[in-house]
matplotlib code that plots the C-alpha trace (Angstrom):
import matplotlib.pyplot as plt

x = [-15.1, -12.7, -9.2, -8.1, -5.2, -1.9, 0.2, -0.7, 2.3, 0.6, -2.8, -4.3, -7.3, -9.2, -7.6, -3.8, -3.3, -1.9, -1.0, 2.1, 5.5, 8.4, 9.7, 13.4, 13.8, 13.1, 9.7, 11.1, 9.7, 12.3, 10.2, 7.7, 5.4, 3.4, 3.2, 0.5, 0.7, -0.8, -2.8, -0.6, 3.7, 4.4, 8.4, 6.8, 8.7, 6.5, 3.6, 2.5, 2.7, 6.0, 7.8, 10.4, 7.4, 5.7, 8.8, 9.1, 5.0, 4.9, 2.0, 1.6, -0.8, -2.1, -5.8, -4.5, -2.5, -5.4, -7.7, -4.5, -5.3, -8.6, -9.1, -5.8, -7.1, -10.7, -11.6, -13.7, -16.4, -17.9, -21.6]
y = [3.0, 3.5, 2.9, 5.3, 4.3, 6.5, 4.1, 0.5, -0.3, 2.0, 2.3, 4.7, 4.7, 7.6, 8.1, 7.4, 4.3, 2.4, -0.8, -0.7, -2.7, -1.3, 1.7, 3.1, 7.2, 8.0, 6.1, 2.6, -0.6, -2.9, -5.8, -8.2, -8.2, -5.6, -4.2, -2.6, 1.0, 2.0, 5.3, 7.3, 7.8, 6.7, 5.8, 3.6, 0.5, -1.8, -0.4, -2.6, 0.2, 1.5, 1.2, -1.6, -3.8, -2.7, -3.3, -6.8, -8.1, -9.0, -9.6, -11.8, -9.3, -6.0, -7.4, -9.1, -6.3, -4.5, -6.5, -6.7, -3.0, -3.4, -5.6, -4.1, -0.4, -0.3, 2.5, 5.0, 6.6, 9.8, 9.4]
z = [-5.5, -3.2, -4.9, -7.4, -10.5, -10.4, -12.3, -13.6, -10.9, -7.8, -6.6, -3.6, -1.6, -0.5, 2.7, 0.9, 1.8, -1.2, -3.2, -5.4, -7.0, -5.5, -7.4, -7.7, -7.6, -11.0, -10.7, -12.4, -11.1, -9.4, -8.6, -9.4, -6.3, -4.5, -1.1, 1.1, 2.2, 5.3, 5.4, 8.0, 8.4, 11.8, 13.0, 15.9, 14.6, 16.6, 14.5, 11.6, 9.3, 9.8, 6.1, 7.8, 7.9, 4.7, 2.6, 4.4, 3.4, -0.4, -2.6, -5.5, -7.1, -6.9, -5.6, -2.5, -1.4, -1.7, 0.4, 3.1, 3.0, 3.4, 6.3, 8.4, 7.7, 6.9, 5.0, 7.6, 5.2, 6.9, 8.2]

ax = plt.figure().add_subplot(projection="3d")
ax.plot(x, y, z, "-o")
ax.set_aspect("equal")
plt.show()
């Protein structure tokens, strides 16, 4: 398995890439849908996983934010 609970609200991969509701600073949620997290920081803006454009995608559940994360950064499993 490749997706690992922190939080019922936030879930990582392997590589860090992530599914999770939006959460204030002291670690409250603030909304009722979920976002994908890419597995990398980047500030290319044009980049799909630039945190402009993750805050903008919303999820109506934790499983399809997963499988957003799936398909749009495959998990690379060491031969």
């Amino acid at each position: 398995m490749s997706w690992h609970k922190h939080f019922e609200s936030s879930w990582y991969r392997d590589d860090h890439a992530g599914a999770s509701k939006p959460h204030d600073d002291n670690g409250n949620v603030e909304g009722n849908y979920w976002l994908a997290w890419p597995p990398y920081i980047t500030d290319d803006t044009s980049d799909i996983g630039h945190v402009s454009k993750v805050m903008r995608r919303r999820f109506k559940s934790r499983e399809a934010a997963m499988a957003y994360v799936d398909k749009t950064w495959p998990l690379e499993v060491p031969a």
